[in-house]
N, C-alpha and C positions, 0 to 999 in steps of 0.2 A: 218600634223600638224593642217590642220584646222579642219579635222572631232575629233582629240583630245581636241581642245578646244569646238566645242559644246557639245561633251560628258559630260565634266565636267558643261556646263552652264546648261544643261537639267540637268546633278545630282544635281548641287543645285537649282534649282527650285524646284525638288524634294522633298527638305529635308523637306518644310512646310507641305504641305502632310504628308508626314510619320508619323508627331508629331503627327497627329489627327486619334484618334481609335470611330472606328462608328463599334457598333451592335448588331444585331438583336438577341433576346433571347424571350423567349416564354415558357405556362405552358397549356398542355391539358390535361383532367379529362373527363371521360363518363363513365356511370356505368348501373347495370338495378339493379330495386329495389323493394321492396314489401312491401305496408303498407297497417296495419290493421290496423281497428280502433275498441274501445267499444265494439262498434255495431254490431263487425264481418266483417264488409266491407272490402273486400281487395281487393286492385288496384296494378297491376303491371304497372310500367314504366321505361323511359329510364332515365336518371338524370344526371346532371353535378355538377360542383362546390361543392361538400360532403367533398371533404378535401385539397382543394383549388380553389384557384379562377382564371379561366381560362383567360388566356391576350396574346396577339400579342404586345412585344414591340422592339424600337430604341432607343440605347442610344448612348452618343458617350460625348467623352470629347478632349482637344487639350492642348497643353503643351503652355504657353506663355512666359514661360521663369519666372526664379524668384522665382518660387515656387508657381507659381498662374497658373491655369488653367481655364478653361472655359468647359462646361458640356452642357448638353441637354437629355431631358427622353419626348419620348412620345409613351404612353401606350394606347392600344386600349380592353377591355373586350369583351369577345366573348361567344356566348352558343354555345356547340359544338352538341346537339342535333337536332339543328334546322338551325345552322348557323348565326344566329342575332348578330349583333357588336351589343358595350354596351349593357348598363342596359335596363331589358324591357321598364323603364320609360322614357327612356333617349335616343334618337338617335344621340348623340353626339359624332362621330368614336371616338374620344381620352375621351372615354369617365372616364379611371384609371386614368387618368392624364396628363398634359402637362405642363413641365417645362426647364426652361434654366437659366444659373446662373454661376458664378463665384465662387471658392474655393480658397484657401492660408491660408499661416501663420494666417489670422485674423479669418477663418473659415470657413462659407458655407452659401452662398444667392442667394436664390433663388427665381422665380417670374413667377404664371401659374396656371394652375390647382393642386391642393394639397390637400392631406386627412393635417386636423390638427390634428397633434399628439399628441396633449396633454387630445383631445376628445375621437376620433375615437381609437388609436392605443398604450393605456395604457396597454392590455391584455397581458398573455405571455402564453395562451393557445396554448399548443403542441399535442393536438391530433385534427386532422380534422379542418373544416374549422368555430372551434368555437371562431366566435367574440360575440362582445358585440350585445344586442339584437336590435331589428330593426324591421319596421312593421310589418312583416309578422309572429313574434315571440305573438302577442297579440293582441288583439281586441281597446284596450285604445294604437293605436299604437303614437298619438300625444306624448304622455305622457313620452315617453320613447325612442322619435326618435333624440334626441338630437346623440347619434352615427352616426345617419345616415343624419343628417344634415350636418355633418363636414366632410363627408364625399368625395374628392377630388372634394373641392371648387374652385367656377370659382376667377379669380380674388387677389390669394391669394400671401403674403410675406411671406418667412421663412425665419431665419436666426438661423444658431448653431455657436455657440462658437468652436474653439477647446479645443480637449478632453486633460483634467487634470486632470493627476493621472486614466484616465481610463473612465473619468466621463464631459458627455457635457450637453449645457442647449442650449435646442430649444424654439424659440420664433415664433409666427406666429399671421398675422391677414389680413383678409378679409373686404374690407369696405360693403357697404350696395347697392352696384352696382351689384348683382347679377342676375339681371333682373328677371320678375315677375311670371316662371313658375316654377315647380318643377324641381329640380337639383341636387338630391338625392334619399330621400327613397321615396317611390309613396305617403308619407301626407306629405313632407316636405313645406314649403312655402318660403317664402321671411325673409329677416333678413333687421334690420338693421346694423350689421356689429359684425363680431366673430372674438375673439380675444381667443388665447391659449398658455401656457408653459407646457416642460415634461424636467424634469433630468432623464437622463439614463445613463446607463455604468454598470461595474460591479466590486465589494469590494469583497476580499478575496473569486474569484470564483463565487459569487453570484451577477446574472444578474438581473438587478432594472429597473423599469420604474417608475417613478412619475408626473402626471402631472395633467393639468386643464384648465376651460376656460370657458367662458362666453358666451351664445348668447343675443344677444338684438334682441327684437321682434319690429316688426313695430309700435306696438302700445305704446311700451318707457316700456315694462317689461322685463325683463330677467327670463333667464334660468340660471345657473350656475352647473358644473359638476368637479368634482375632483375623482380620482384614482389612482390605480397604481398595479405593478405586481410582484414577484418574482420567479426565475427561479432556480434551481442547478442542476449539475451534480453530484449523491453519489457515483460515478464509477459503470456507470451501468447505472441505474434506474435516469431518470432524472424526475423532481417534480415540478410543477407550479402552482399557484396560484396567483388569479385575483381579483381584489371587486373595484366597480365603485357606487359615488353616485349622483344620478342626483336631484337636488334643482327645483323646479318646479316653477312658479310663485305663491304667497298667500299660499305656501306650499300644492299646490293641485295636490295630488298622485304625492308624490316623490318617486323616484321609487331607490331600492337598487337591484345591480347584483356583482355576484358572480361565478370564474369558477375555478374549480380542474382538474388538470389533471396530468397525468403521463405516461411514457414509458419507456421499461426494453429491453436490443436484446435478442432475446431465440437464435442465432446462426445460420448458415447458411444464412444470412439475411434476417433473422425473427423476426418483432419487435411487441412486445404488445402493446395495448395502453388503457387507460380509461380516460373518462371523465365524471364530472358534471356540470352542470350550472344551476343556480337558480336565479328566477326575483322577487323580491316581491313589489308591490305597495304599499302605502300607501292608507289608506282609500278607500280600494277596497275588501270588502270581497271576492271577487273571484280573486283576481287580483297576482295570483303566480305562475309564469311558471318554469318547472323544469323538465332535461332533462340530460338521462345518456346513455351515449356511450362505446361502447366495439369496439375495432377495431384489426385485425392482419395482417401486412402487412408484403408482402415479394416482396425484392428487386430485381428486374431483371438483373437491370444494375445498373450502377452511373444514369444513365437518368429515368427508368420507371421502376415502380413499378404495384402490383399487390396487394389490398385491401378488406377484406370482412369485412363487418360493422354490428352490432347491435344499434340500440336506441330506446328508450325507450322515450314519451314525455308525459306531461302531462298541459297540457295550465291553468289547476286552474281555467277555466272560464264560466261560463253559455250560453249556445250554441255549444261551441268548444268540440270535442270529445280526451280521450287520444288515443295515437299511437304508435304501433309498427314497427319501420319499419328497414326490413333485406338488405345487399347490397352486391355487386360487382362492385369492381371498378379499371378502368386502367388508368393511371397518368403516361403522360411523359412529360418532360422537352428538352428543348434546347434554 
């Protein structure tokens, strides 16, 4: 009798436990690749992140009863070439993100590290790992780093509505405590404090991103950036496109971007893909960067795949050569 009652006292101690699901999920990408340039110059090497973005992460959420939960996401970014957590700029382990937060009926808040979606993550480019441009895409890299500024900010609030009819409204903002080094793209600086909104969801099958947001600069100017994306499935052939415009202070090289993409399954798990993407500055006669991708992947598994890439680039700038560059690439998930 008495080993039947502790039985049952150990199974409900148990039962807290159980409610709570914690884990571990992850994305690795390596490839070897060949680029020319103009000039004839051609470098092979080894490359990561070409059509996503390599990460070690923990998540885990717990039932509270009621309909409310409680959540937790922390994400580490990794080169698999060389082994380096985080961004080269950045030796911060969680360096994707860190956040924890409560969900229910009223929606989703959250409080940590965080890309603002209303900046960073308007795009709905489906082939490769084409985001919105960022230093390394231009020479005037200030001018155009507003992506990569908002980019999973330290110190940040989010909050979503629940979704109606399909369709939710995310809010986010960051104060001006982001301490004094770079924490982003490698020109990013200091802020004092970014604020952003995106509506998403999707209407009769057609997936929408809209949003926007503000940076304020230490010295009392802003940035201001608005976008958005659309996405469909024709049965088949799915079709996306992107346009983001960035407000610069005194209107100086505002910069407009742009991305096309699409993919078709040829069968056997064999998918096509193409993409374009175009930068144009303002008041920058050289200042237009434009880049087109051919990619065919085939599917190993539900987990890893197997990629060969063409791109084509061309930076629009004085100094900067254009580039061909051919690839191979292995991608797997868990």
């Amino acid at each position: 009798m008495k080993k039947h009652l502790i039985a049952v006292a150990v199974a409900a101690l148990a039962v807290p436990a159980m409610a709570q699901n914690v884990s571990i999920y992850g994305v690795i990408e390596v490839g070897m690749e060949n680029n020319k340039s103009t000039a004839g110059a051609s470098t092979a090497i080894m490359d990561s992140h070409e059509f996503t973005s390599n990460r070690l992460g923990f998540r885990g959420e717990e039932d509270l009863g009621g309909g409310m939960k409680a959540f937790f996401r922390l994400e580490a970014g990794t080169n698999i070439t060389d082994g380096v957590s985080g961004a080269s700029t950045n030796s911060t382990f969680f360096s994707r993100g860190a956040e924890v937060g409560l969900s229910g009926g009223f929606g989703r808040l959250s409080l940590g590290k965080q890309d603002h979606n209303g900046i960073e993550n308007n795009e709905s480019s489906i082939v490769g790992n084409r985001g919105l441009f960022g230093a390394a895409s231009v020479t005037s890299a200030p001018e155009v780093e507003m992506a990569g500024r908002a980019s999973d900010l330290n110190d940040t609030i989010s909050y979503t509505t629940p979704a109606f009819n399909g369709i939710s409204l995310n809010v986010m903002f960051s104060p001006n405590d982001n301490g004094g080094a770079s924490f982003a793209g490698s020109t990013a600086t200091t802020h004092a404090g970014v604020t952003s909104y995106q509506i998403a969801g999707s209407v009769s099958g057609v997936n929408f991103k809209l949003g926007g947001g503000t940076l304020k600069e230490l010295a009392g100017t802003k940035i201001n950036v608005r976008g958005g994306s659309l996405s469909y499935d024709f049965g088949g052939l799915t079709a996306a496109i992107a346009v983001q415009q960035q407000d610069n202070p005194a209107g100086t090289n505002d910069a407009s971007e742009s991305i096309i993409s699409a993919t078709v399954p040829l069968g056997n798990g064999l998918t096509l893909g193409a993409a374009y993407a175009s930068l144009d500055i303002d008041n920058v006669s050289t200042g237009d960067y434009k880049s087109t991708m051919l990619m065919l992947k085939k599917d190993l598994s539900k987990r890893t795949a197997l990629t060969g890439m063409y791109r084509s680039a061309d930076p629009g700038q004085s100094g900067l050569q254009a580039a061909k560059t051919t690839g191979v690439y292995v991608t797997h998930s868990f």
